[in-house]
N, CA, C, O and CB atoms as a CASP TS submission, in Angstrom:
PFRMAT TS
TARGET T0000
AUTHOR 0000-0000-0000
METHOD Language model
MODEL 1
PARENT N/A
ATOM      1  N   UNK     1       5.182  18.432  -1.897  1.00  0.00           N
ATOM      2  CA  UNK     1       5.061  18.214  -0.466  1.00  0.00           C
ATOM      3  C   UNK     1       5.834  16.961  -0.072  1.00  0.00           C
ATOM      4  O   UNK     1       5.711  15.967  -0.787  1.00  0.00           O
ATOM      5  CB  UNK     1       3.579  18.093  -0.053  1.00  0.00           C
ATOM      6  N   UNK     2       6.538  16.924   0.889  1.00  0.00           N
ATOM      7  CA  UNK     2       7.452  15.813   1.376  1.00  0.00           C
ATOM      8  C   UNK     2       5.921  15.128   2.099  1.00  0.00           C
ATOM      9  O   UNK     2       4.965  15.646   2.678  1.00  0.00           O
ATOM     10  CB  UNK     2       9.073  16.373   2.618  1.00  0.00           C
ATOM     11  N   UNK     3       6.328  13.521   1.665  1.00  0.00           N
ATOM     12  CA  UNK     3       5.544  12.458   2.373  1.00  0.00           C
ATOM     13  C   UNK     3       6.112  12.175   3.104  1.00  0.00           C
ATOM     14  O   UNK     3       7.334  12.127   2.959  1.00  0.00           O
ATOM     15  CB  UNK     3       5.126  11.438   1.899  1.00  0.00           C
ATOM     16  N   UNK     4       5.140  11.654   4.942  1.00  0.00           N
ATOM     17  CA  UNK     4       6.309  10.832   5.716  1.00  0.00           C
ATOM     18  C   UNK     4       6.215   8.976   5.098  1.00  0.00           C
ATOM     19  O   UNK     4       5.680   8.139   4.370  1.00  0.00           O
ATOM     20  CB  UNK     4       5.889  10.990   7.800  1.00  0.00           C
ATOM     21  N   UNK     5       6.804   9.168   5.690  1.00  0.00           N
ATOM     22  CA  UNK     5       7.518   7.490   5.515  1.00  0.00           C
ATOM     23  C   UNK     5       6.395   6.487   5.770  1.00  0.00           C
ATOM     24  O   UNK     5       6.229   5.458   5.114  1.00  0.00           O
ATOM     25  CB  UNK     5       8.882   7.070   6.792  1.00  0.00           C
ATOM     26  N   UNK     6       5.606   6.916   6.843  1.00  0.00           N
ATOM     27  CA  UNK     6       4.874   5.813   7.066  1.00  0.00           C
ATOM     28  C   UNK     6       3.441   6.045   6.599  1.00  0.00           C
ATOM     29  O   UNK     6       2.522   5.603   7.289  1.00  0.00           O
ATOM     30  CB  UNK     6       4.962   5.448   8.464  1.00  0.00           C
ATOM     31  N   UNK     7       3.162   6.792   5.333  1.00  0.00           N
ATOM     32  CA  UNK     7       2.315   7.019   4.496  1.00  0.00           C
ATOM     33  C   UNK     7       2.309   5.993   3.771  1.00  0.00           C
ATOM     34  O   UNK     7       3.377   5.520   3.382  1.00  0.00           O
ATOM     35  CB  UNK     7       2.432   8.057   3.906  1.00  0.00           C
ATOM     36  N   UNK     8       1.131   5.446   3.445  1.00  0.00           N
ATOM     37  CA  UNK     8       0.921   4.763   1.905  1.00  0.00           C
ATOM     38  C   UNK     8       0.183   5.121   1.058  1.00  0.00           C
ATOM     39  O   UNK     8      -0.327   4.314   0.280  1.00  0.00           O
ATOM     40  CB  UNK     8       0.542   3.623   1.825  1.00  0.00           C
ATOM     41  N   UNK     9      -0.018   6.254   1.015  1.00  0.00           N
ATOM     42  CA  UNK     9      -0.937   7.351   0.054  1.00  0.00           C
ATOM     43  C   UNK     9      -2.829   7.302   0.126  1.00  0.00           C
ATOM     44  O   UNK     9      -3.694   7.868  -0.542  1.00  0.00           O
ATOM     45  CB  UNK     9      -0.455   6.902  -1.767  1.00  0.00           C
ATOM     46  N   UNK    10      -2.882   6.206   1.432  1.00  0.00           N
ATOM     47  CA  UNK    10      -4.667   6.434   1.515  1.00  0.00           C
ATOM     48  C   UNK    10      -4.792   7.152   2.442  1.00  0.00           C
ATOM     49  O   UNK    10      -5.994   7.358   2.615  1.00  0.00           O
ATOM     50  CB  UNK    10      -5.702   5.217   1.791  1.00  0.00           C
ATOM     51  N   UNK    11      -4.169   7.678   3.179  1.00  0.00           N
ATOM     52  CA  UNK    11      -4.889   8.884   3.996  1.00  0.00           C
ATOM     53  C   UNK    11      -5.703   9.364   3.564  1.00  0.00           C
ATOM     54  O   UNK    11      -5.912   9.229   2.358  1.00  0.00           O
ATOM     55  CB  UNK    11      -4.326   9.877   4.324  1.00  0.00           C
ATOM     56  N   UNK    12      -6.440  10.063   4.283  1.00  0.00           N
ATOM     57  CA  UNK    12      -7.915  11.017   3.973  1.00  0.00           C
ATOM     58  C   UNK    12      -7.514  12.347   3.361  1.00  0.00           C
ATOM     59  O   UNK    12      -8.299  12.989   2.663  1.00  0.00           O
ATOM     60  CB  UNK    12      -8.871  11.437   5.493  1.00  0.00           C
ATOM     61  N   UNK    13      -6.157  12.791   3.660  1.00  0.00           N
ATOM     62  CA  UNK    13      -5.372  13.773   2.865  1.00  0.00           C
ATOM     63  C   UNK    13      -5.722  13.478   1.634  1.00  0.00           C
ATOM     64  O   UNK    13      -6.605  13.938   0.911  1.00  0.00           O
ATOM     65  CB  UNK    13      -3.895  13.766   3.013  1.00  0.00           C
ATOM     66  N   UNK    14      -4.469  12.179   1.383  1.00  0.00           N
ATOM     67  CA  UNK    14      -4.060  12.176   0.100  1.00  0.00           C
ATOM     68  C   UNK    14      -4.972  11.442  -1.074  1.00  0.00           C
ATOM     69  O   UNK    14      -4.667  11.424  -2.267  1.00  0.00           O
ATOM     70  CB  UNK    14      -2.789  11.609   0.183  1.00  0.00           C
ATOM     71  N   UNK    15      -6.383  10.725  -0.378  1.00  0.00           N
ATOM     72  CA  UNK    15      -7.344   9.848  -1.187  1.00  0.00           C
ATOM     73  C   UNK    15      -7.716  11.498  -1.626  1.00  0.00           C
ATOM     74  O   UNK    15      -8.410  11.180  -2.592  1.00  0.00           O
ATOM     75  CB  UNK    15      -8.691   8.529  -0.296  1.00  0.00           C
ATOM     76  N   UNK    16      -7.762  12.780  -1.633  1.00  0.00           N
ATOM     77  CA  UNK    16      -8.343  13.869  -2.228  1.00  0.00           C
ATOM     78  C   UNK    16      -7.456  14.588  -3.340  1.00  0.00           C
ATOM     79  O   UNK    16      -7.747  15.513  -4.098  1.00  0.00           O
ATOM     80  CB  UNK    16      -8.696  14.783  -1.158  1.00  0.00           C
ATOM     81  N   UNK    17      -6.368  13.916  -3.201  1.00  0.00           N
ATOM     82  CA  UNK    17      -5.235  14.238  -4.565  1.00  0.00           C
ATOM     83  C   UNK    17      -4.862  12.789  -4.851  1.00  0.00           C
ATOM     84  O   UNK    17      -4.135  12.211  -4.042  1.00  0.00           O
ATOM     85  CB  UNK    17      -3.588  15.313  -4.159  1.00  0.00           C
ATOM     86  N   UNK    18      -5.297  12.161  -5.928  1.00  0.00           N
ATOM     87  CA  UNK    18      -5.210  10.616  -6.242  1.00  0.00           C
ATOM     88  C   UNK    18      -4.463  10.632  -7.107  1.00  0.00           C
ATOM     89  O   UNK    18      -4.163   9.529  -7.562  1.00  0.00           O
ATOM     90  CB  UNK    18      -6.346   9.823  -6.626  1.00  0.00           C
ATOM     91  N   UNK    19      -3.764  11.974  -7.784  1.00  0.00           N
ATOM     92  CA  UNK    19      -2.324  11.554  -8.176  1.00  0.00           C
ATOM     93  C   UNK    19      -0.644  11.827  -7.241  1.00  0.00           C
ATOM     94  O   UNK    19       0.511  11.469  -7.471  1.00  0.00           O
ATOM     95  CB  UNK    19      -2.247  12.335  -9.545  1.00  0.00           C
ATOM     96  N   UNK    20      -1.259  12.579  -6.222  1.00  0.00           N
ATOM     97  CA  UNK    20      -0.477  11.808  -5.359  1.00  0.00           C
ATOM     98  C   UNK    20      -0.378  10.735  -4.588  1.00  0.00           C
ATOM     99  O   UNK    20       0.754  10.295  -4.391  1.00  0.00           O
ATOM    100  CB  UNK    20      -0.280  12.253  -4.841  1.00  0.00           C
ATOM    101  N   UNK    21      -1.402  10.140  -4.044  1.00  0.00           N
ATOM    102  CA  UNK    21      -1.795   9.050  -3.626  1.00  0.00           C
ATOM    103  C   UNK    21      -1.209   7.964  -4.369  1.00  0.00           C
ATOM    104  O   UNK    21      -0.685   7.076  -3.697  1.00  0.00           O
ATOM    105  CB  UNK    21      -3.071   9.045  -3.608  1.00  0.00           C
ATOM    106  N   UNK    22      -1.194   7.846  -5.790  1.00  0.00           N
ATOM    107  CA  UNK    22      -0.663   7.149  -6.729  1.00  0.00           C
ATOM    108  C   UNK    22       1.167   6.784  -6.556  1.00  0.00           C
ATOM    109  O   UNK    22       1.754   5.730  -6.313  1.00  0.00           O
ATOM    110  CB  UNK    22      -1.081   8.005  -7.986  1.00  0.00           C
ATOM    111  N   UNK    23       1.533   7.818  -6.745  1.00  0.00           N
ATOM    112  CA  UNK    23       2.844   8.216  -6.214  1.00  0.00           C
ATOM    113  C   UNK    23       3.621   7.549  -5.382  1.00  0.00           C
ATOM    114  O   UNK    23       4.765   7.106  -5.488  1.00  0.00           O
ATOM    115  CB  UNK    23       2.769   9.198  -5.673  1.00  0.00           C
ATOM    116  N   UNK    24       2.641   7.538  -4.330  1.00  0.00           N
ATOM    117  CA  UNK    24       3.374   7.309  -3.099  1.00  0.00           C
ATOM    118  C   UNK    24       2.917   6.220  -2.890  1.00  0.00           C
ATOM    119  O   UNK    24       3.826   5.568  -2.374  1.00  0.00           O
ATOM    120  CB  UNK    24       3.284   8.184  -1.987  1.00  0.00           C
ATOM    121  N   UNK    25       1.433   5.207  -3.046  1.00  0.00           N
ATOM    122  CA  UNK    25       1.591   4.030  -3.168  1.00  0.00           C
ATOM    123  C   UNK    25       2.447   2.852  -3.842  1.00  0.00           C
ATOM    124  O   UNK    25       2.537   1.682  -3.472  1.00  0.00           O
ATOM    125  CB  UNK    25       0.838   3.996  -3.352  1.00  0.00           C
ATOM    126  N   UNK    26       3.123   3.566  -5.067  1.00  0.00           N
ATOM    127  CA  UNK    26       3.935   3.031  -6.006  1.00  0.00           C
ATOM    128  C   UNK    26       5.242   2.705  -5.235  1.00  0.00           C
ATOM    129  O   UNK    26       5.644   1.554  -5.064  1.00  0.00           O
ATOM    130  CB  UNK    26       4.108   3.984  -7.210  1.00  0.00           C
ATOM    131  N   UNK    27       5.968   3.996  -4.714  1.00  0.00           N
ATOM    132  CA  UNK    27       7.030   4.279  -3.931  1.00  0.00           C
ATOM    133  C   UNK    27       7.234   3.191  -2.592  1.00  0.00           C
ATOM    134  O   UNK    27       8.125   2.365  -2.392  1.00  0.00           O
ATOM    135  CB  UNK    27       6.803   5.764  -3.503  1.00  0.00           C
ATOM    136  N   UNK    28       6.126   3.523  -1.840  1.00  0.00           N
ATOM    137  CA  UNK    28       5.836   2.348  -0.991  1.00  0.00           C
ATOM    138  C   UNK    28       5.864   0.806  -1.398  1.00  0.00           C
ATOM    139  O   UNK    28       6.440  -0.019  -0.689  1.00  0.00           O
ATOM    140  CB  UNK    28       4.615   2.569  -0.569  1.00  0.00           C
ATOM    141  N   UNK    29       5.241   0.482  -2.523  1.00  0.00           N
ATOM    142  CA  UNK    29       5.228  -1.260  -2.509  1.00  0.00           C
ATOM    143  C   UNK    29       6.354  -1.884  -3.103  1.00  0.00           C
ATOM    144  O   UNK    29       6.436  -3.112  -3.129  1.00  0.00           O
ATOM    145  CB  UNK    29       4.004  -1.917  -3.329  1.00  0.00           C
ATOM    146  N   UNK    30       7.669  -0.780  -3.822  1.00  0.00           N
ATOM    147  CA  UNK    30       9.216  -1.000  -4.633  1.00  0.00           C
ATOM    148  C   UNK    30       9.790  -1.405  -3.282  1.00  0.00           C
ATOM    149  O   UNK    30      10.516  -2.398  -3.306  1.00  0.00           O
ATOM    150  CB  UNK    30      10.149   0.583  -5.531  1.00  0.00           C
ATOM    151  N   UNK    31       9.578  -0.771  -2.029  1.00  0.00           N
ATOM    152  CA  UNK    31      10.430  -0.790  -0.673  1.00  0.00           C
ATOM    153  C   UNK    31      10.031  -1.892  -0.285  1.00  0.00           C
ATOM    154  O   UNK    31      10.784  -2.376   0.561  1.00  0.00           O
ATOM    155  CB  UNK    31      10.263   0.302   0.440  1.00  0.00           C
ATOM    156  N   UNK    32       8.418  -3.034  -0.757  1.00  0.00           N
ATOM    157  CA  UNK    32       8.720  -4.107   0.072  1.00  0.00           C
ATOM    158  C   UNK    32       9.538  -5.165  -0.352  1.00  0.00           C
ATOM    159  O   UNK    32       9.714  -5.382  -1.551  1.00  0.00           O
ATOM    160  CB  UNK    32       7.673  -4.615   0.447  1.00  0.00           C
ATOM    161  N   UNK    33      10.206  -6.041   0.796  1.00  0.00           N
ATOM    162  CA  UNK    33      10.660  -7.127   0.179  1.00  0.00           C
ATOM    163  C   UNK    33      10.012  -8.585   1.112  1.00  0.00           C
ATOM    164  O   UNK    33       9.252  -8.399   2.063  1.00  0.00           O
ATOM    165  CB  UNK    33      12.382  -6.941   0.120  1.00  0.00           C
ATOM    166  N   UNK    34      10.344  -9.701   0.773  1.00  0.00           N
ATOM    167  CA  UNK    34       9.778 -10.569   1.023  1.00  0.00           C
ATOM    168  C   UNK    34       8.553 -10.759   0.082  1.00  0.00           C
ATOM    169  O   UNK    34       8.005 -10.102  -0.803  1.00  0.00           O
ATOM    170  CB  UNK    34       9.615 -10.472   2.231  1.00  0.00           C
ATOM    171  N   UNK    35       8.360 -12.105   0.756  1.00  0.00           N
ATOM    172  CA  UNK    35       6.864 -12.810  -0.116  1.00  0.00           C
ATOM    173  C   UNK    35       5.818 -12.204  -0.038  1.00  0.00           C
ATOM    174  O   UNK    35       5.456 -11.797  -1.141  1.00  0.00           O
ATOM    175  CB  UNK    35       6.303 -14.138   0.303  1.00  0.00           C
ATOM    176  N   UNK    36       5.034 -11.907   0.923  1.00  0.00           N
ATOM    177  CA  UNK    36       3.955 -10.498   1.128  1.00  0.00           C
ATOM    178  C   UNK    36       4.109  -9.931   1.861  1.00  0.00           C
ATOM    179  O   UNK    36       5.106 -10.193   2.534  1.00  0.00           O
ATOM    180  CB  UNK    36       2.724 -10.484   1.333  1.00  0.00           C
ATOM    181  N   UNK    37       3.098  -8.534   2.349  1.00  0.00           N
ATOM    182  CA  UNK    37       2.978  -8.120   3.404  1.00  0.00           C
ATOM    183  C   UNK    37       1.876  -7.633   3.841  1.00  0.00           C
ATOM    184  O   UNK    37       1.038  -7.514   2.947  1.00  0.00           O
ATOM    185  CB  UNK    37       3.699  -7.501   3.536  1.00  0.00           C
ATOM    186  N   UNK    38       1.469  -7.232   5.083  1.00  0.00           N
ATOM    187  CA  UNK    38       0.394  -6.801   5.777  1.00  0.00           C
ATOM    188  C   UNK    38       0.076  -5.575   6.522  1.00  0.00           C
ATOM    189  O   UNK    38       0.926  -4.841   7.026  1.00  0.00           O
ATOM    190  CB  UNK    38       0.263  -7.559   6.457  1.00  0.00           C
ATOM    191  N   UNK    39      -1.325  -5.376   6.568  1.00  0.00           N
ATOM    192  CA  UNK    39      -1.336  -3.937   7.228  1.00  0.00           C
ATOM    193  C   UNK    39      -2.184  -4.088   7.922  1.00  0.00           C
ATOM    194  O   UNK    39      -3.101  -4.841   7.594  1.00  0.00           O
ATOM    195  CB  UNK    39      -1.523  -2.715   6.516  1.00  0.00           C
ATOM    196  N   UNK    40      -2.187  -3.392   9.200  1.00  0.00           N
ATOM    197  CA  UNK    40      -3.493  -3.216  10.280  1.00  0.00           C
ATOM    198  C   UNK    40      -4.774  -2.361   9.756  1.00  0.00           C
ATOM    199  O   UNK    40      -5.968  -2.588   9.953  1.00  0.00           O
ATOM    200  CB  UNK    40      -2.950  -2.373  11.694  1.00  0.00           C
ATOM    201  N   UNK    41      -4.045  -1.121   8.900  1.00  0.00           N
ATOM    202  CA  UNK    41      -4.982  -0.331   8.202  1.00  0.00           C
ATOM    203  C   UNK    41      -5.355  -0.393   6.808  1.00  0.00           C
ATOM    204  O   UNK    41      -4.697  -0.406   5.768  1.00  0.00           O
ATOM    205  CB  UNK    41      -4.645   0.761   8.354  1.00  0.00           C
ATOM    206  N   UNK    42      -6.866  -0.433   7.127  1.00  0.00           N
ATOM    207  CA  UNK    42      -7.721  -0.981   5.669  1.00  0.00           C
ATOM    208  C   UNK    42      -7.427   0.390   4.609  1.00  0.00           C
ATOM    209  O   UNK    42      -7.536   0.174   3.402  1.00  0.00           O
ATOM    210  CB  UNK    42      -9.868  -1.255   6.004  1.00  0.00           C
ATOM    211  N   UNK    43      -7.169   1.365   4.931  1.00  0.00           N
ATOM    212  CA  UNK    43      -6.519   2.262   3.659  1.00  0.00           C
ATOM    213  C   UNK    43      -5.279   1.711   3.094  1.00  0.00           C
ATOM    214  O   UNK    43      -5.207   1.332   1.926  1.00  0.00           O
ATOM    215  CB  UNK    43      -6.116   3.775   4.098  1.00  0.00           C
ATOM    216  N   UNK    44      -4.394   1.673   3.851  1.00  0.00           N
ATOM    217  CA  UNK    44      -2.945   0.948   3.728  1.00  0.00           C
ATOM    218  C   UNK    44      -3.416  -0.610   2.488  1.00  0.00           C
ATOM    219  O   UNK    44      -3.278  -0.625   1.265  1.00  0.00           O
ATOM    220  CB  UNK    44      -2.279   0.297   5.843  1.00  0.00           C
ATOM    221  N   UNK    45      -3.737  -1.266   3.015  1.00  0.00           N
ATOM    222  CA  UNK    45      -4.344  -2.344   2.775  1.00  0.00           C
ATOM    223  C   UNK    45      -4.697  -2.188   1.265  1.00  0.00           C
ATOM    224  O   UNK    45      -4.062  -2.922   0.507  1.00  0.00           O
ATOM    225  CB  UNK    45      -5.469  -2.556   3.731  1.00  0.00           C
ATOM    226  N   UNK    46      -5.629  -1.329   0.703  1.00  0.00           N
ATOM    227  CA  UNK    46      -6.338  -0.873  -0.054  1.00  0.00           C
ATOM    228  C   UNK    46      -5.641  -0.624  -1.224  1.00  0.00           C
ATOM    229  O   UNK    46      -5.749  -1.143  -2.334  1.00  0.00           O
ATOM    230  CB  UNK    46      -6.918   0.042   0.435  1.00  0.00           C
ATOM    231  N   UNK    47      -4.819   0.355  -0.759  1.00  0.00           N
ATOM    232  CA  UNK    47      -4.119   1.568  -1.491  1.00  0.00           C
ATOM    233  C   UNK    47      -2.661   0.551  -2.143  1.00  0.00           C
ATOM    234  O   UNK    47      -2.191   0.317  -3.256  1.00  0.00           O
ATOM    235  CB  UNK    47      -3.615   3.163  -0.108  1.00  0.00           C
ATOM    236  N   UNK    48      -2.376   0.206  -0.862  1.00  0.00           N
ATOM    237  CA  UNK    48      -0.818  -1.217  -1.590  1.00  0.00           C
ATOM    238  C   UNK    48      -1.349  -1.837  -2.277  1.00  0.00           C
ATOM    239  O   UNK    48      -0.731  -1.819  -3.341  1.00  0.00           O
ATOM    240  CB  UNK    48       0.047  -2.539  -0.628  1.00  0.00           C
ATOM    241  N   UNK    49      -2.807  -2.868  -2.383  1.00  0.00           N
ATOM    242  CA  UNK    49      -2.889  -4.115  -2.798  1.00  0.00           C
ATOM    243  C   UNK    49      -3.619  -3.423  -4.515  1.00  0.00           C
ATOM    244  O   UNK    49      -3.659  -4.177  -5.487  1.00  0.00           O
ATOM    245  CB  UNK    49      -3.956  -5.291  -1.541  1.00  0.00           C
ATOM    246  N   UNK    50      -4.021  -2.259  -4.592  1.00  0.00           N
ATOM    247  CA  UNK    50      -4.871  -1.557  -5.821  1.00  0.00           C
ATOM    248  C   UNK    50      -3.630  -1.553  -6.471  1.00  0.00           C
ATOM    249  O   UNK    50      -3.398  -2.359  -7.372  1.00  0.00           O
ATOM    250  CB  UNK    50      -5.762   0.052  -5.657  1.00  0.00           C
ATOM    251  N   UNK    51      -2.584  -0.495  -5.997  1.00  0.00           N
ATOM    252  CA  UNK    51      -1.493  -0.132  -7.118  1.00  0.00           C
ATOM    253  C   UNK    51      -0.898  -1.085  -7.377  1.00  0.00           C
ATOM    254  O   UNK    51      -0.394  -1.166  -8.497  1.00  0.00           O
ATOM    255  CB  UNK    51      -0.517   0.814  -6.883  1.00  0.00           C
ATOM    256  N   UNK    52      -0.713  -2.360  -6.243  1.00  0.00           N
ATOM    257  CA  UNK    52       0.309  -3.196  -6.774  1.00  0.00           C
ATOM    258  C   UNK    52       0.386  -3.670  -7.386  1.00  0.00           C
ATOM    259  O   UNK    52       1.387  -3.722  -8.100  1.00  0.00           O
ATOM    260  CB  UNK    52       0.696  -3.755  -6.500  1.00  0.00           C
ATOM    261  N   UNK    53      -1.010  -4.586  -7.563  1.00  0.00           N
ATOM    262  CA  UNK    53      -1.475  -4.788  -8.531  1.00  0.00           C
ATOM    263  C   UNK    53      -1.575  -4.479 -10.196  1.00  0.00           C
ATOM    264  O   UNK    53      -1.829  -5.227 -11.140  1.00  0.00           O
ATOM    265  CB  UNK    53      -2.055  -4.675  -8.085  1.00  0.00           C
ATOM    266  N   UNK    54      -1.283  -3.143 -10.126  1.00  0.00           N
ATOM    267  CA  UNK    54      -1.799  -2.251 -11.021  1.00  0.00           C
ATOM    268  C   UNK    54      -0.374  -2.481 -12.030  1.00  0.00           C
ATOM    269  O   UNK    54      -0.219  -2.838 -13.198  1.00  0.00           O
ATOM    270  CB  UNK    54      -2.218  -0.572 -10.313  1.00  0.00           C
ATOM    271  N   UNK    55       0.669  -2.026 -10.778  1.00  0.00           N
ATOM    272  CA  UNK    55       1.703  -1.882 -11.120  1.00  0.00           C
ATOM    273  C   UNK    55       2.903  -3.518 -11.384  1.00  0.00           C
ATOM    274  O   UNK    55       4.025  -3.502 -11.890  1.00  0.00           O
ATOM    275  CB  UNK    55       1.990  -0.835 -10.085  1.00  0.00           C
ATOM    276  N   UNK    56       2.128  -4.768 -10.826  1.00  0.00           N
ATOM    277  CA  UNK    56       2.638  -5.586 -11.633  1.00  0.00           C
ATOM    278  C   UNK    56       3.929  -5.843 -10.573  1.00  0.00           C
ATOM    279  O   UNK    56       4.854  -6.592 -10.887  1.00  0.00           O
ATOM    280  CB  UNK    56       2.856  -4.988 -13.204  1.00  0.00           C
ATOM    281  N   UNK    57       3.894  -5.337  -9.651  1.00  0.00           N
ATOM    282  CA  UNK    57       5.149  -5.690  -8.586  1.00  0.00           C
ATOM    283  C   UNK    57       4.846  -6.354  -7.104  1.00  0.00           C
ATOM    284  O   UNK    57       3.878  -6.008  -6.426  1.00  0.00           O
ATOM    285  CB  UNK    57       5.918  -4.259  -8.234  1.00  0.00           C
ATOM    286  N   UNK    58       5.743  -7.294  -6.718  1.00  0.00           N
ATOM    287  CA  UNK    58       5.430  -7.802  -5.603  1.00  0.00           C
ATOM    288  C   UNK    58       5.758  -7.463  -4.317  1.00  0.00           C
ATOM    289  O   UNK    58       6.786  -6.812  -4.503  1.00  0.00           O
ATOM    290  CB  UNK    58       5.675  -8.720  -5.700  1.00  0.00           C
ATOM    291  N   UNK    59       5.577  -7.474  -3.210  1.00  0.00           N
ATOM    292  CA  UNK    59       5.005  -8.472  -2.789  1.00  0.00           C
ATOM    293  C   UNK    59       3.294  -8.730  -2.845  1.00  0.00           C
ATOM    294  O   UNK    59       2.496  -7.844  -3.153  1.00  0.00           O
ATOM    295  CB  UNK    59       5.510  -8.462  -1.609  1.00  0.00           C
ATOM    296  N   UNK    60       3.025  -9.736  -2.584  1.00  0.00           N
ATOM    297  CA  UNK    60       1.570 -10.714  -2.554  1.00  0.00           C
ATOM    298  C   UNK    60       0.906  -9.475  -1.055  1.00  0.00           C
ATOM    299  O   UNK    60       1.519  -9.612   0.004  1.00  0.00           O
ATOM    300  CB  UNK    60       1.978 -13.198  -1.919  1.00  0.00           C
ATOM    301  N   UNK    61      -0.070  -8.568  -1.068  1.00  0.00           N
ATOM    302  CA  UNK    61      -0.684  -8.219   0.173  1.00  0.00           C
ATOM    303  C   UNK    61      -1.994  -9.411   0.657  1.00  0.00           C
ATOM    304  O   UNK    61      -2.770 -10.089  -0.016  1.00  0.00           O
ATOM    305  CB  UNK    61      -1.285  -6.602  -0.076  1.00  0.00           C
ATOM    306  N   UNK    62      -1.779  -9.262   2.128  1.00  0.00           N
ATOM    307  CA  UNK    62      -2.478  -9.927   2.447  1.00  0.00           C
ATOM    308  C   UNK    62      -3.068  -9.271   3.828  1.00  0.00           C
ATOM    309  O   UNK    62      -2.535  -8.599   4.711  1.00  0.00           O
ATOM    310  CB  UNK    62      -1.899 -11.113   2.376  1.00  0.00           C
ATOM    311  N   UNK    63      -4.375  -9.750   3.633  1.00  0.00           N
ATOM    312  CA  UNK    63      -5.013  -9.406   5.055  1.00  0.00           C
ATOM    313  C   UNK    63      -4.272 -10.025   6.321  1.00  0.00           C
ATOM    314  O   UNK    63      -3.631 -11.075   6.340  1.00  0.00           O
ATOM    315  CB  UNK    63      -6.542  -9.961   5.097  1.00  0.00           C
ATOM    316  N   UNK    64      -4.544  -8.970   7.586  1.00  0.00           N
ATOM    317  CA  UNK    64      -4.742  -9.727   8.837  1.00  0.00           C
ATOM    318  C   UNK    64      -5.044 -10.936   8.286  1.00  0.00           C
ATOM    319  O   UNK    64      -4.230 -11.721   7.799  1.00  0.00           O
ATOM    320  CB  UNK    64      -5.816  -9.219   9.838  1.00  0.00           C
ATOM    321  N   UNK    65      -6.617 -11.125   8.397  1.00  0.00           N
ATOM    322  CA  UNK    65      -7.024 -12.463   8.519  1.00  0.00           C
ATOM    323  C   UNK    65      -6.471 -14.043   7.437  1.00  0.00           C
ATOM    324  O   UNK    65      -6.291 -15.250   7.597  1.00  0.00           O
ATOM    325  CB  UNK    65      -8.510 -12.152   8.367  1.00  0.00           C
ATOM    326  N   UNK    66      -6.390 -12.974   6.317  1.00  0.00           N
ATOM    327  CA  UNK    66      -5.465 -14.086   5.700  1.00  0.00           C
ATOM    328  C   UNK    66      -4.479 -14.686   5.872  1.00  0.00           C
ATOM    329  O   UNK    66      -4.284 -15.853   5.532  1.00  0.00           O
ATOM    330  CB  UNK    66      -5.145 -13.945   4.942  1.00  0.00           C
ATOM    331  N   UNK    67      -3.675 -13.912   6.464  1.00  0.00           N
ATOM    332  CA  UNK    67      -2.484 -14.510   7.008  1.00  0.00           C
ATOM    333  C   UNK    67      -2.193 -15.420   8.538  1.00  0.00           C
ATOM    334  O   UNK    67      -1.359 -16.273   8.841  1.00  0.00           O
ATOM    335  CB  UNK    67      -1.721 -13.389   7.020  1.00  0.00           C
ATOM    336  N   UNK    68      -3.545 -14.635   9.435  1.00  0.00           N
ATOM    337  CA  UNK    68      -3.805 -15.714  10.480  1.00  0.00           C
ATOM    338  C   UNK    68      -4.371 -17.412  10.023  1.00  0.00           C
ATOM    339  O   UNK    68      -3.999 -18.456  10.558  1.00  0.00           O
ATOM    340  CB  UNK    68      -4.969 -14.995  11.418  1.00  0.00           C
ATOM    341  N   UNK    69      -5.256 -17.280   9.003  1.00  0.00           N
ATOM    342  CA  UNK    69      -5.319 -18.394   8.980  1.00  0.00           C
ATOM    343  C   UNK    69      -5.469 -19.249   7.814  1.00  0.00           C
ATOM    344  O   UNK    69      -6.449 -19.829   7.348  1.00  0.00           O
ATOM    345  CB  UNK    69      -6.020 -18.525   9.664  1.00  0.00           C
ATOM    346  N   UNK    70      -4.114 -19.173   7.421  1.00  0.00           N
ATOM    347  CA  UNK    70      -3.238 -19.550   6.128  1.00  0.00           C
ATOM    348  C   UNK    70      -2.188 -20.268   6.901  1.00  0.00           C
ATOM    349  O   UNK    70      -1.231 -20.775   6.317  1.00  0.00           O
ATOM    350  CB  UNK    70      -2.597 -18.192   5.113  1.00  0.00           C
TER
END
């Protein structure tokens, strides 16, 4: 199945196939650049900061709030 672009694999779709979810969180956090980044949505949020982790690549995620008041 083609993902759109502005997926980060926690949709309510794709949290029900978690090896795609996997996938496409991976795919997603290679495309960021800079020092961190942020998301409005706590799946987004979730799903980047789990794999990225996982996966040992940067950028640093950070909350809204962390980043307001940092």
């Amino acid at each position: 199945a083609d993902i759109p672009m502005f997926c980060c694999g926690g949709g309510v779709g794709y949290q029900l196939r978690i090896d795609i979810a996997k996938k496409v969180a991976k795919k997603r956090v290679r495309q960021y650049k800079g020092d961190f980044v942020t998301f409005y949505c706590p799946d987004c949020y979730w799903f980047i900061n789990a794999f990225g982790k996982r996966a040992h690549i940067e950028p640093e995620v950070k909350s809204l709030f962390e980043l307001l008041t940092d």
